[in-house]
C-alpha positions in Angstrom: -80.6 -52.2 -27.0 -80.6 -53.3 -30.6 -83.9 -51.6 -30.9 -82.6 -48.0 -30.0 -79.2 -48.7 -32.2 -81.5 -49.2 -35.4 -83.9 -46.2 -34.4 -80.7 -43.7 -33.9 -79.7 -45.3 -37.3 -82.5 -44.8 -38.9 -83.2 -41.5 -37.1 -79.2 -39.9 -38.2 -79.7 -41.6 -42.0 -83.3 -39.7 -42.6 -81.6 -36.2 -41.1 -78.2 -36.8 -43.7 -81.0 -37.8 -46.5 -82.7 -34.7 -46.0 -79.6 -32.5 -45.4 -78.2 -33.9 -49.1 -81.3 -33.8 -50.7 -81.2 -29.9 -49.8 -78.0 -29.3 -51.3 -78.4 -31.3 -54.3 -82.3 -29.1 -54.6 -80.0 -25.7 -54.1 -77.5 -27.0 -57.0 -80.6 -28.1 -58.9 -82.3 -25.4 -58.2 -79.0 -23.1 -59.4 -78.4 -25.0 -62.8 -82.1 -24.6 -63.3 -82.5 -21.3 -63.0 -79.0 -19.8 -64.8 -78.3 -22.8 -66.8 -80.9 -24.9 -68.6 -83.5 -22.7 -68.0 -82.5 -20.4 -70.7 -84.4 -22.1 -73.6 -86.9 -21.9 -71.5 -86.8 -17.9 -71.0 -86.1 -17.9 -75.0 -88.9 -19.4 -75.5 -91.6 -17.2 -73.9 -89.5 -14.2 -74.8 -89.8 -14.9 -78.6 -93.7 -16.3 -78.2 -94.3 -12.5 -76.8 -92.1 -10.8 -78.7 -93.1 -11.3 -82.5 -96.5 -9.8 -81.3 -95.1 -6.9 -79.8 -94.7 -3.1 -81.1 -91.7 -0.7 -81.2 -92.1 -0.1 -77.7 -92.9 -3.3 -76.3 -90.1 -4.6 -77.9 -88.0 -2.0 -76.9 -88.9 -2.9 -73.4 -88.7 -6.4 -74.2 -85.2 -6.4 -74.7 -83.8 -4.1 -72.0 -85.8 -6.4 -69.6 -83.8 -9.2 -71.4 -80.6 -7.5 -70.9 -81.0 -7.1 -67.0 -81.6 -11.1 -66.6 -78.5 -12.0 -68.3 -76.7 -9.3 -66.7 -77.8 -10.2 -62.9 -75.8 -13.8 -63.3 -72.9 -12.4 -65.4 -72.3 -9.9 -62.3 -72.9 -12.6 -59.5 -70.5 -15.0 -61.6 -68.4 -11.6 -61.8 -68.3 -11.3 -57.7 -67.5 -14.6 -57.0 -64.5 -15.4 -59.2 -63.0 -11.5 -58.1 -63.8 -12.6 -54.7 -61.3 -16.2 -54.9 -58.9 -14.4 -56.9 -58.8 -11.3 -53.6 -58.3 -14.7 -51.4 -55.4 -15.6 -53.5 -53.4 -12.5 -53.9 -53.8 -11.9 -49.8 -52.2 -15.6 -49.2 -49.5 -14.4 -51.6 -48.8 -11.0 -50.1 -48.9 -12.3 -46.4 -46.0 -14.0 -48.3 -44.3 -11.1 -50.0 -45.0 -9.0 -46.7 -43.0 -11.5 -44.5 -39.9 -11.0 -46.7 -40.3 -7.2 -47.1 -40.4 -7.0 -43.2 -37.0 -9.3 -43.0 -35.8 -7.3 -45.6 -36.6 -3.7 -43.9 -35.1 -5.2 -40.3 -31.8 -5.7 -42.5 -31.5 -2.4 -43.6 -32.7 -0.8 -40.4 -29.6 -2.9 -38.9 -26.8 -1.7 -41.5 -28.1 1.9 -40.9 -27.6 1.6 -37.2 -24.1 -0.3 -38.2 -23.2 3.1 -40.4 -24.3 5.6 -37.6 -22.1 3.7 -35.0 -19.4 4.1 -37.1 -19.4 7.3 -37.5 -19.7 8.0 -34.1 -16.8 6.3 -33.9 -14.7 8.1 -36.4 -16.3 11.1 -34.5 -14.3 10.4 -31.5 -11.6 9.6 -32.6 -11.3 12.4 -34.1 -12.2 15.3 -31.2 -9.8 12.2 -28.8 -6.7 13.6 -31.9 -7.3 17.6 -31.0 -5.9 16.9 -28.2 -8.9 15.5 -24.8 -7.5 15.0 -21.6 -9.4 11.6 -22.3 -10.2 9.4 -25.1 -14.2 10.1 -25.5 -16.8 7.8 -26.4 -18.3 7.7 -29.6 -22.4 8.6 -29.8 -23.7 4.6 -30.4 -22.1 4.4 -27.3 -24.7 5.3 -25.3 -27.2 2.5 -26.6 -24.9 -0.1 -25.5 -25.3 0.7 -21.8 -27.9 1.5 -19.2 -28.7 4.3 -16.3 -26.0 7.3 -15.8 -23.5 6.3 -18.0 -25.8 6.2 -21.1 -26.4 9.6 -20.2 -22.9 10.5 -19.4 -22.6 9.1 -23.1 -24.7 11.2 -24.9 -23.6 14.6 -23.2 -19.8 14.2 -24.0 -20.6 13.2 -27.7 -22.9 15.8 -28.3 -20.3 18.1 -27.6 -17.4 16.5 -29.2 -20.2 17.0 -32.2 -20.3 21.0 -31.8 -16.6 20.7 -31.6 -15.7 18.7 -35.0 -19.0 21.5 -36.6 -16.4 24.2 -35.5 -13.4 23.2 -37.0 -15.4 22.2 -39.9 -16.2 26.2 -40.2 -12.8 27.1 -40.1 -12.7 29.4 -37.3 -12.0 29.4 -33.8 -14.1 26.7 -31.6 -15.7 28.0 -28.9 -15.6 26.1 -25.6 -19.4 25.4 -25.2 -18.8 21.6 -23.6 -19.9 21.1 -20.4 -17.2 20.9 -17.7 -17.1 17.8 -15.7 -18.9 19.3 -13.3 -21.5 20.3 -15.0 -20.6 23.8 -15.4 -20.4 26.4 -18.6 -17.5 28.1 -20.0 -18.3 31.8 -19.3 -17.1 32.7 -22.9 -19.8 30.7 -24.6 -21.9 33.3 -26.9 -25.1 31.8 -27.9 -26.7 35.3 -29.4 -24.1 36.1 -31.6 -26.3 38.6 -33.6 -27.6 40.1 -30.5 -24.1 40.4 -29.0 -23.5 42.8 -32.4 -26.7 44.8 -31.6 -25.6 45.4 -27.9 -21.9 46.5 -29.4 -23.9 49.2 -31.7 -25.8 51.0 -28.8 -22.9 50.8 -26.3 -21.8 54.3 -27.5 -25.9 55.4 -28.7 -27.1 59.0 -28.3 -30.5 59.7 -27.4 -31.6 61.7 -30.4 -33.6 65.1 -29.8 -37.3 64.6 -30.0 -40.0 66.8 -31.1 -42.4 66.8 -27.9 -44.7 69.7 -29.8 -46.1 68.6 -33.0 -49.6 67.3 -33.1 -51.3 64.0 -34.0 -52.9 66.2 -37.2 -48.8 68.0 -38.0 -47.8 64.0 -37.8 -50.6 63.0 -40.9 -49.8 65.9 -43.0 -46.0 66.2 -42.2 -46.0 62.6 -43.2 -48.0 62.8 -46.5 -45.3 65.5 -47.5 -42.5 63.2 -46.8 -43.6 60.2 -48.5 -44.3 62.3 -51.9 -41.1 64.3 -51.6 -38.5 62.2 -50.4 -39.9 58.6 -51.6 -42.1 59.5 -54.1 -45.2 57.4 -52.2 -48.7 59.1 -52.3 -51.5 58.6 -49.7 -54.5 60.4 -49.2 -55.1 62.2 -45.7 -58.0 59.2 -45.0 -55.5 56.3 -45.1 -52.6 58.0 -43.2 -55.4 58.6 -40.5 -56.4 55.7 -40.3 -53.0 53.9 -39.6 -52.1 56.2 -37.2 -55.6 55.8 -35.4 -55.1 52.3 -35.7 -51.9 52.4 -34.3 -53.4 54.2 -30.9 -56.0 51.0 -31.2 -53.7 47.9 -31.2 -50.3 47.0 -31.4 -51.2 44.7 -34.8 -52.9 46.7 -37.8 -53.2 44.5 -41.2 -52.9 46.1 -44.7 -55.3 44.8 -47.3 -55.7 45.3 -50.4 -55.1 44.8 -54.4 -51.2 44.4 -55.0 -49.6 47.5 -56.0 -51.3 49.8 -53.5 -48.3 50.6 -51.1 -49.3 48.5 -48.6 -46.0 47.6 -47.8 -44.4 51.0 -48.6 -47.3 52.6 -45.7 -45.9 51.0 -42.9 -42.1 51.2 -44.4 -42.3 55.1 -45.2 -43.5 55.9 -41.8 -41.3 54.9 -40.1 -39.0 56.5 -42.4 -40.3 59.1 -41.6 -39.6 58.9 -37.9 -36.2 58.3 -38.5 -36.4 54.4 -38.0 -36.6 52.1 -40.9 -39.1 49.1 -40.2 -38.1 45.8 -40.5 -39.5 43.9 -43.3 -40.1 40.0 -42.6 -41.1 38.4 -45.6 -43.7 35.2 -44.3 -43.5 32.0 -45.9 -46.1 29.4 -46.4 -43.8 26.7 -44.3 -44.3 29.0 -41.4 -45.9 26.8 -38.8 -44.9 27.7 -35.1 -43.5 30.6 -33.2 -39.6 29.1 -33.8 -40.5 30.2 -37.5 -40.3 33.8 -36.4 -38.3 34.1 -33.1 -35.8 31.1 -33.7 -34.6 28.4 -31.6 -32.0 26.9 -29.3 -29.7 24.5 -31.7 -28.2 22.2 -28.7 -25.5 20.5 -31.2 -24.1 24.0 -31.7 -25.1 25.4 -28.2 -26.2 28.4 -30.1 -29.6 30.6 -30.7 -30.6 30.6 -34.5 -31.8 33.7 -34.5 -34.1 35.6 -36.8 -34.1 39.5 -38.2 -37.9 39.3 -36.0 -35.8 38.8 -32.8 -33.5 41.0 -33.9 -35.8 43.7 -34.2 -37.8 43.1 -31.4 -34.3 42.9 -29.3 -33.4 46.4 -30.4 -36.7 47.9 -29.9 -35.4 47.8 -26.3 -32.6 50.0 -26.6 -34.7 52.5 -28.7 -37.4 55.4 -27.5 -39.0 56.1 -30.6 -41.6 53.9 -32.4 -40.3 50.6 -34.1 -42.2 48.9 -36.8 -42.1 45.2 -37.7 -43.7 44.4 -41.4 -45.0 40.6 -41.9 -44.8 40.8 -45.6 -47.6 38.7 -47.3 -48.3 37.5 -43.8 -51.8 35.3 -44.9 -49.3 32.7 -47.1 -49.5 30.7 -43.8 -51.4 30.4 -41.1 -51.2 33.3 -38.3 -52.8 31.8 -35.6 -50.2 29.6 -35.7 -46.7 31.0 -36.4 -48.0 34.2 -34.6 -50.4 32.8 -31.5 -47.9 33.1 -28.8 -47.5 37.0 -29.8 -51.1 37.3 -30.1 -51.8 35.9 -26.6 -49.2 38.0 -25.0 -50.3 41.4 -26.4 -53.7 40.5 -24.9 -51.8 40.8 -21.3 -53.6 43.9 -19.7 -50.3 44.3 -17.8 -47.3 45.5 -20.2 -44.9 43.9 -17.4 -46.1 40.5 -18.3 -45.0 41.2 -22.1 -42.2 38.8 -22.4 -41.2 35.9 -24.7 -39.0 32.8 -23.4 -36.3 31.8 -25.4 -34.1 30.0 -23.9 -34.2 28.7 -20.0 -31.4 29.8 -18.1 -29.1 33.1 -18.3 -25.3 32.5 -19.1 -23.2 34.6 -18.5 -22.5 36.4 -22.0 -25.6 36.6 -22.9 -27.1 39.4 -24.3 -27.5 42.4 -21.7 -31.2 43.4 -22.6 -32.0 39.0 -21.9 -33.3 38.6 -18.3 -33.0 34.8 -17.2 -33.3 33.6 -21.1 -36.3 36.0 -21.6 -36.8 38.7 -23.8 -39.3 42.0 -23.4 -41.5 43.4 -26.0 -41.4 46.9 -25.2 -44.7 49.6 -26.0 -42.8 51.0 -28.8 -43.2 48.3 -31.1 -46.4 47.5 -33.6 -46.5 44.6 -36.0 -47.8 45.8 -39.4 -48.8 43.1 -41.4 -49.7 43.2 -45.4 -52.1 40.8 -46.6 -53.4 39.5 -50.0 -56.8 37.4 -50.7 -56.1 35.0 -53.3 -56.1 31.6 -53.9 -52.5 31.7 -52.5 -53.1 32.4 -49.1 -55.3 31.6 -46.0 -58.2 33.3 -44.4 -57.6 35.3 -41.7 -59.9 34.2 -39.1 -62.1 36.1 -36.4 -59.2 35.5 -33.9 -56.8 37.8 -35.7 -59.0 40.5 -37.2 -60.8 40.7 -33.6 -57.2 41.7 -32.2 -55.5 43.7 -35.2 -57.1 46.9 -36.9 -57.8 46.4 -40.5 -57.0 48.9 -42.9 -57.8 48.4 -46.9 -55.3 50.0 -49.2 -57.9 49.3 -52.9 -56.9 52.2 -54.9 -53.6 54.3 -55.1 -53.5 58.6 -54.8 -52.7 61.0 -57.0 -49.3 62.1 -57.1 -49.1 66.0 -56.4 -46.5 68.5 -55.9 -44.8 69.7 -52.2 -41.8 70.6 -51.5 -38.9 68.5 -49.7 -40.1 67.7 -46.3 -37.6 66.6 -43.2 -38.0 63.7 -41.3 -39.7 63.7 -37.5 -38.1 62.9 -34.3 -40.6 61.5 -32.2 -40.4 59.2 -29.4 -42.9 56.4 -28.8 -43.8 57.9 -25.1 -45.0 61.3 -26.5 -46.7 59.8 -29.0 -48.9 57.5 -26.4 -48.9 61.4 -24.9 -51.2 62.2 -27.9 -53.4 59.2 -28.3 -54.3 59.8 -24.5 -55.0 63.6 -25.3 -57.1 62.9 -27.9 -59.2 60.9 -26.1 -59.5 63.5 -23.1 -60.3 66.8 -25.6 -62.4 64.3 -28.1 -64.4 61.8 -26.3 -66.8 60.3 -28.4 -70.2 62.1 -28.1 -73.6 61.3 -26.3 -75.5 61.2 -29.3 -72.9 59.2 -31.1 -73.4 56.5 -28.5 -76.8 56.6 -28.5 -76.4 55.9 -31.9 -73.8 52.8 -31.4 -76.6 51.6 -28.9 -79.5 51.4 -31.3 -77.3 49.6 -34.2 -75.9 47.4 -31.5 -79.6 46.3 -30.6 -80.7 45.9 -33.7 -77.8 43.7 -34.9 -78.3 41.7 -32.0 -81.6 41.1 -32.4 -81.9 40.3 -36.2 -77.9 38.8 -37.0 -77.1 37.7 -33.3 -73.9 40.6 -33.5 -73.3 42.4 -31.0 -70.1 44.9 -30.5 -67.6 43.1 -28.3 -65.5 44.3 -25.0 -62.5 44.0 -27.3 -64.3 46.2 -30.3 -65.9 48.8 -27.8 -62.5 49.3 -26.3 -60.7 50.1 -30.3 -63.7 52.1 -30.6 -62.9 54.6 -27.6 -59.2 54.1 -28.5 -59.4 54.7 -32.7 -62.1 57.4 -33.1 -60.8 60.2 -31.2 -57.2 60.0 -32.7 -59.3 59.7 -35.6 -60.5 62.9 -34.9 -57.2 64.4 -33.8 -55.8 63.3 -36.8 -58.3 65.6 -38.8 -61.3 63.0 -39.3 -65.0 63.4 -37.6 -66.3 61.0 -35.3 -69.0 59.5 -37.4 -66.4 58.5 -40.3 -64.2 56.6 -37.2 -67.1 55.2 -36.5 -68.5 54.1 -39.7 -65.0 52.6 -40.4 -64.7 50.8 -37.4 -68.0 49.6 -37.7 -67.6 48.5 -41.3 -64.4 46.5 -40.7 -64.8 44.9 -37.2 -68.5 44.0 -37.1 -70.2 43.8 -40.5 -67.3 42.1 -41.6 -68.6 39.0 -39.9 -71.8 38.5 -42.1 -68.5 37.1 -44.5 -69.3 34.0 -42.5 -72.6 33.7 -41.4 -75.7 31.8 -43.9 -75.6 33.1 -47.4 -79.2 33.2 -47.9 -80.6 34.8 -44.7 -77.8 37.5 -45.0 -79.1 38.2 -48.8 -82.3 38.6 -47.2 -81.6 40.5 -44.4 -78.6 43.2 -45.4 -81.3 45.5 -47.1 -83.3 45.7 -44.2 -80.3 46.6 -42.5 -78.9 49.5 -45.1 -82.4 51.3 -44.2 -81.7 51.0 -41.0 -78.4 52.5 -40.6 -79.7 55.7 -42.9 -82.5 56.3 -40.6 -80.4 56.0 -37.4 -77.1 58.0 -38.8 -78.5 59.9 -41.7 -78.9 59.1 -45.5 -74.8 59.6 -46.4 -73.3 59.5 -43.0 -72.0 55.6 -43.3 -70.7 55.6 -46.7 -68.4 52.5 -45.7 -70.6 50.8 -44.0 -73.5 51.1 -46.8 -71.0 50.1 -49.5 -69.6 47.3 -47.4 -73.2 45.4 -47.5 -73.9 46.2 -50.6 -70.8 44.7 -51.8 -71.7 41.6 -49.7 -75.2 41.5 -50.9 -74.0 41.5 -54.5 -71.7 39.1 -53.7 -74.3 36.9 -52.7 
């Protein structure tokens, strides 16, 4: 036994020997190398170095600099490392407090609401409740139906004290006892005032005989004489062409163009003055533009957009909405839930929610809290491209028409023109006439066929059920408006497909785009596609 005691001994003793030996051969073997070593180094550096020329010394000494700079940086790393170590023990310290510190003032916030609450009570209880009413905070101090019970009765003792705050009378919008809601509660207030204007409205008398082609040049007269505006004959046809197309047409352009004044003219023109909504760049949901249900007040912040589209309903003739500067934010955002329900094939399914149930005074054009957006209306918006503003993305260009405002007319002379009467019915009359006496051509679909296949094959394009549809919609209004079917269709073309190659590969469209110019000239003719043509030459330069 005393034999395998002095073996393990002698066994455990070699393994510690060799395990200290190690670690005193490492610390050795670091003071040896970063330490002592250095005269060393010096001394084969200078026994070189004397015999050395201008570059070899040069070399000499920037090898020299990156030994000692390789232990200055370790040394470097490892005293930054302990001091790290010792400012995270400290902070875990520091943290500790600041959390203590943040739970305080957390609790004397809650203290200061719950007293508020309270003065809040006690102050509806003084106008004169049946029954002294809880204060808010109450609520969190008790469980199941009576927190709830809680929270209704001082949410409206809230909309209470906000109406004598106001100064004027306070409507009864708390919930009975039962539940119920005081039939006198008005939660549309400016919508109320736009039923009270068209309970004694006339039906004006509209012009059922004029002509898409009396419309553009009647117009033209009136902007000039009556608003001092001047458009050339092109433009006007195209916005009315691209009104038959889509209920969304954007403006584009330089600034000082009139692309606000087109849209705002017209439809002074018809009698109805648009509605200009001027977008900001906070605009971020659909509550932006329609409004919202405030339930402290009980009432509908409403917005001049929902005013407009509320009176559109009472009205026959063709209402226009202007989203001034509309790119500053985001439109498939603020705008998606419009976009998605003008895509509805059905104009029965045109509706917006607002609110989700009917009282009883609200307004008389709301059915069960939802409101209709009627085929007279189209949403004209104007859009810059500056650094200012977003991109307006394949989504929205795919469903608008585009229309590009770069250069301003020359005034000219006419004398006074009147204003039309026209009613949104007979002008849908016209857009469907046109397309019956000017259906776009055989050969001109032919035509459409052959670019289609060739920008398939060489770009991956290709002309879209949505575009094919604007197509037989815009170009024969085009026509009726005074236009010929190639120009509709080398606008169309020029705005809706080869506006695309604006995001496709830089260099294979460089390469491509002349290849594709040749192309259109042999299949349309050498000037027939003037904006196309320019279009990729633009681009091509661009690139």
């Amino acid at each position: 036994m005393n034999s395998f005691f002095k073996m393990a001994f002698e066994l455990l003793s070699q393994i510690f020997y060799n395990i200290v030996h190690w670690l005193v051969s490492i610390v050795y073997g670091f003071v040896k190398v970063f330490v002592t070593g250095w005269s060393e180094y010096f001394t084969i550096f200078m026994s070189y170095f004397k015999n050395f020329g201008i570059g070899g010394k040069i070399l000499a000494i920037i090898l020299m600099l990156i030994i000692v700079a390789v232990p200055v940086a370790i040394i470097y790393l490892i005293i930054r490392k302990l001091i790290m170590r010792s400012h995270l023990k400290h902070d875990k310290a520091d943290n500790a407090t600041l959390y203590k510190e943040i739970g305080r003032l957390n609790r004397q916030v809650l203290d200061l609401i719950d007293e508020k609450n309270r003065i809040l009570a006690l102050k509806v209880n003084s106008m004169g409740a049946n029954e002294p009413l809880p204060y808010m905070g109450a609520s969190a101090l008790v469980d199941g139906d009576e927190a709830t019970t809680g929270v209704a009765v001082a949410a409206g003792a809230a909309g209470a004290v906000a109406g004598e705050i106001k100064g004027g009378n306070i409507t009864a919008m708390i919930s009975t006892e039962s539940g119920g809601i005081d039939p006198n509660a008005i939660r549309f207030p400016m919508l109320a005032k736009v039923d009270e204007k068209y309970a004694d409205y006339v039906r004006p008398q509209f012009d059922e005989t004029i002509s898409l082609q009396a419309v553009v040049e009647n117009y033209r007269l009136f902007a000039a004489s009556q608003m001092g505006l001047y458009y050339t004959p092109e433009i006007v046809r195209r916005f009315v062409a691209g009104m038959a197309s889509s209920k969304l047409l954007i403006l584009e352009g330089i600034s000082g163009t009139g692309k606000t004044s087109l849209p705002y003219s017209f439809s002074r023109y018809l009698d109805n003055p648009a509605t200009i909504v001027s977008v900001q760049p906070s605009y971020r949901d659909r509550t932006e533009i329609l409004g919202y249900f405030n339930e402290f007040s009980k009432r509908f912040n409403e917005t001049e957009f929902l005013r407009a589209l509320y009176e559109a309903n009472y009205r026959e003739d063709p209402n226009l909405i202007v989203l001034d500067e509309m790119n500053l934010a985001r439109i498939e955002y603020y705008f998606a839930e419009m976009l998605s329900v003008l895509e509805m094939p059905s104009h029965d399914e045109w509706v917006l929610s607002l609110v989700p149930t009917q009282w009883p005074k609200d307004p008389v054009k709301l059915f069960d809290g939802k409101i209709q957006v009627t085929d007279n209306i189209w949403f004209i918006g104007t859009a810059n491209n500056d650094d200012s503003t977003f991109t307006i993305t394949d989504k929205v260009y795919d469903r608008a028409i585009p229309i590009e405002l770069n250069e301003r007319a020359d005034a000219f002379e006419c004398p006074k023109q009147p204003k039309c009467y026209v009613s949104a019915a007979h002008l849908q009359v016209l857009f469907d006439r046109a397309k019956q006496d000017y259906p776009i051509s055989d050969e001109t679909l032919e035509k459409m066929r052959l670019l289609n296949e060739y920008l398939m094959t060489r770009f991956k394009l290709a002309f879209g059920n949505r575009i094919i549809k604007q197509m037989y919609d815009f170009i024969p209004v085009y026509v009726a408006c005074g236009g010929d079917e190639i120009g509709g269709m080398d606008y169309i073309i020029a705005r809706k497909v080869l506006k695309k190659f604006e995001s496709m590969n830089v260099g294979f469209v460089r390469d491509e785009i002349k290849g594709l110019i040749l192309y259109i000239e042999k299949v349309f003719g050498k000037r027939a596609m003037p904006d196309s043509i320019a279009y990729l030459t633009r681009i091509q330069n661009l690139y």
